[in-house]
N, C-alpha and C positions, 0 to 999 in steps of 0.2 A: 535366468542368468544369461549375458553377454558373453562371448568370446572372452573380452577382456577379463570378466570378472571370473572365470572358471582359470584363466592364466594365472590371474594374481594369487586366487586362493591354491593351485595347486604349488603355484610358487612359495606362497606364505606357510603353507604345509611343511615343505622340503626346510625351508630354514628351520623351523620350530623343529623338525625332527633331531633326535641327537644319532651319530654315528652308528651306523646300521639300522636306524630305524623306519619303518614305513609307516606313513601315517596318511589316512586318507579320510576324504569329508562324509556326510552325513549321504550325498548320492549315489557314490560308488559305494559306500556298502551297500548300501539299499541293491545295486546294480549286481551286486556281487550273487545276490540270494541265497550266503551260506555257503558258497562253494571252496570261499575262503574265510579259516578262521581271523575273527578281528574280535577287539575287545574296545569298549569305550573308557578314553583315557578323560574324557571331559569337554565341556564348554573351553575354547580356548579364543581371548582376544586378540583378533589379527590387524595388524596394519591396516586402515582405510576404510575397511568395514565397521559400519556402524554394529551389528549386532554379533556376539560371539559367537563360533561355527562349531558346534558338536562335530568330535575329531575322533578315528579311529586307529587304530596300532594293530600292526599285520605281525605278531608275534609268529618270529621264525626256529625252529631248532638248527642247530647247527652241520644240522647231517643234509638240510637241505641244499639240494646244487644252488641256486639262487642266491642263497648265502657265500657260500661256498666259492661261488663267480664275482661278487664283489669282492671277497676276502683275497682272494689269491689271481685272478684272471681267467680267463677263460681256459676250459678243463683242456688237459694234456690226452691226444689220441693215442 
């Protein structure tokens, strides 16, 4: 893959995501080796791309800070 096309897809990711969700392609988990739980949500057809992109969801609890920093801003000292 091109610059371009790891933009577009992680760009085409972010839109498909709904409202707190992360979703990441079939490289970065591979990248990831399990350090971060993901679950595979499916083949998803994206914009431009000829061939659908196996997508993954970075399921978060809501006790995590990450969550917690999008939800509210950055934590109070």
């Amino acid at each position: 893959m091109c610059n371009g096309e790891i933009y577009r897809l992680s760009r085409d990711l972010c839109a498909e995501a709904k409202d707190g969700q992360i979703l990441l392609g079939q490289r970065v988990n591979v990248a990831l080796k399990g350090s971060v739980a993901t679950e595979q949500v499916g083949a998803l057809a994206l914009k431009g791309l000829t061939q659908p992109v196996v997508a993954y969801n970075v399921p978060l609890a809501a006790t995590q800070p990450a969550l917690r920093i999008i939800e509210g801003g950055a934590p109070s000292v």
